[in-house]
C-alpha positions in Angstrom: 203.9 141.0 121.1 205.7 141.3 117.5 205.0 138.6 114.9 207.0 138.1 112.1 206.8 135.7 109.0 208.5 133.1 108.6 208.3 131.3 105.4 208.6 127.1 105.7 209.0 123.8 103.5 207.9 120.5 104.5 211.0 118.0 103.1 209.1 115.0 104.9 205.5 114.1 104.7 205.6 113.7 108.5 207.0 117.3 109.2 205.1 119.3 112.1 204.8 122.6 111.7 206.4 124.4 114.6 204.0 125.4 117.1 203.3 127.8 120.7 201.9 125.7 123.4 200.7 128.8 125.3 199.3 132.8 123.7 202.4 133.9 126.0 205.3 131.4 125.1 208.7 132.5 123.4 209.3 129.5 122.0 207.5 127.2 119.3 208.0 123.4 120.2 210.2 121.3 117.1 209.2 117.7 116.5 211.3 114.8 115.2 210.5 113.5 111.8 211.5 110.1 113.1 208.9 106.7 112.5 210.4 104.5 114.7 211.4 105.2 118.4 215.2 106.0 118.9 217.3 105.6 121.5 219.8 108.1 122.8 222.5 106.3 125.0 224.2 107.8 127.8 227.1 111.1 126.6 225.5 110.4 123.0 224.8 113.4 120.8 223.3 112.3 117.6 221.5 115.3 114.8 218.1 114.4 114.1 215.7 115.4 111.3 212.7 117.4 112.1 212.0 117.9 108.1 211.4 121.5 107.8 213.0 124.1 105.8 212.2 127.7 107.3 213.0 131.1 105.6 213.7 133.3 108.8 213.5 137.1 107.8 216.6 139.5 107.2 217.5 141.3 110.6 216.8 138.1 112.4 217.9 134.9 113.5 216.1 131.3 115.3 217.8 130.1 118.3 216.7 126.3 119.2 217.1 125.5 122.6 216.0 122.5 125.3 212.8 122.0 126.3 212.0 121.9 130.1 210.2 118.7 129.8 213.3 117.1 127.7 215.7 118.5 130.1 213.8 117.1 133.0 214.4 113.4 131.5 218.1 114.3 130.9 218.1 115.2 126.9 219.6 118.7 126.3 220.2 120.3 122.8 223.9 120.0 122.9 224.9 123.3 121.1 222.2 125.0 122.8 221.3 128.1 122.1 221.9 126.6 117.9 222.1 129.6 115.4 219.7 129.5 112.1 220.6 132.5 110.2 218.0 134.4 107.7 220.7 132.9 104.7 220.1 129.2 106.1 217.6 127.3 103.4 218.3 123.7 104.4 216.8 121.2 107.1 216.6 122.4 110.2 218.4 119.7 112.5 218.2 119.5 116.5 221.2 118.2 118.1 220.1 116.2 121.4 222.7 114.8 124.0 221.9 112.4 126.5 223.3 113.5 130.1 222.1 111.0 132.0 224.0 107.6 132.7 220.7 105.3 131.2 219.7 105.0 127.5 216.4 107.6 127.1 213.8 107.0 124.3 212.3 109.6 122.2 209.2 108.5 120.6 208.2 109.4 116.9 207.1 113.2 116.1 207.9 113.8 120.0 208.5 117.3 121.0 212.5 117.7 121.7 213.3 121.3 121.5 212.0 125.0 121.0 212.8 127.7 119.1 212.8 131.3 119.8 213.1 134.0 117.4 215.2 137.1 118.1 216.5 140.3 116.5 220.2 140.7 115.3 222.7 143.3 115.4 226.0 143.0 113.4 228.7 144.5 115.2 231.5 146.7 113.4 235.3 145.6 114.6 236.9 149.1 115.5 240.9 148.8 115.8 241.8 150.8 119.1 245.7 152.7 118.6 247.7 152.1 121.3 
């Protein structure tokens, strides 16, 4: 399996370095910076911190995406797969929405999302005549 680096900032004190579960998974698991439990009411979508800063390599780009577990219990990344691009240097934020019709609780530093790192091609726009 290919590795590459992937240089990160902690902006909280509570930040949790992304992490695989498993030698074999795609994705690393994202955490919530949050210190108090919050509450995502039905059709909500709110942005939430997860206080890390990541320098993703040239040629590259993160996708965050649901977790099973999350989904299971009705809380979805909303703009699932999310985009970070290698020129992205601020906080990485995980948009959750609640599709369930009861209020769901996410509990401080829980695990709400995954990301996976992938390659990128850059496509060049060629006008056809005619």
């Amino acid at each position: 399996m290919e590795r590459i680096g992937v240089k990160y900032k902690k902006l909280a004190a509570r930040a949790a370095v992304p992490e695989y579960e498993t030698r074999g998974a795609a994705g690393c698991d994202i955490c919530l910076t949050n210190q108090e439990e919050i509450v995502l009411y039905p059709n909500e979508v709110r942005s939430l911190s997860t206080g890390l800063a990541i320098m993703i390599p040239p040629g590259f780009e993160g996708q965050i995406r649901s977790r099973a577990g999350m989904a299971g219990k009705g809380i979805i990344v909303a703009n699932a797969p999310a985009t970070i691009d290698p020129d992205h240097n601020g906080e990485i934020k995980v948009m959750l929405l609640n599709v369930t019709d009861k209020p769901v609780k996410i509990l401080p530093g829980q695990k709400v999302a995954q990301m996976v790192f992938a390659p990128v091609v850059q496509a060049v726009f060629i006008e056809e005549e005619g």
